[in-house]
C-alpha positions, 0 to 999 in steps of 0.5 A: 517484423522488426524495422530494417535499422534496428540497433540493439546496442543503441536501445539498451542503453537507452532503456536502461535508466526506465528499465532500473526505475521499474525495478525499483519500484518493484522492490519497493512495492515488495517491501511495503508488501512484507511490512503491511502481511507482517503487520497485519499477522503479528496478532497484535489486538487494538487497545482497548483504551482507544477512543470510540470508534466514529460508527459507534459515535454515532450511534451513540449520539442518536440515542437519547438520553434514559429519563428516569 
């Protein structure tokens, strides 16, 4: 049951600038979406050249040296 004085006019223009900025926040969320999915499946493989991985560091650093 709505209040007896209810002014939708009154509302509306009072919601209005929340209203625009769920919008907006919105369309940016769905724009990071397309860029991250596009990122994400343009098949592009890391560079091999890259540093070592900081799990890979760190097994390499628990191994000791091969005595010879």
């Amino acid at each position: 049951m709505s209040a007896p004085d209810t002014n939708t006019e009154t509302q509306e223009r009072q919601h209005r600038g929340p209203l625009w900025g769920i919008w907006g926040a919105l369309a940016v969320v769905a724009i990071l979406l397309v860029w991250w999915l596009a990122a994400a499946l343009s098949g592009e493989e890391p560079d091999p050249g890259q540093a070592v991985a900081p799990a890979e560091a760190a097994e390499q650093a628990e191994t000791p040296p091969a005595s010879d």
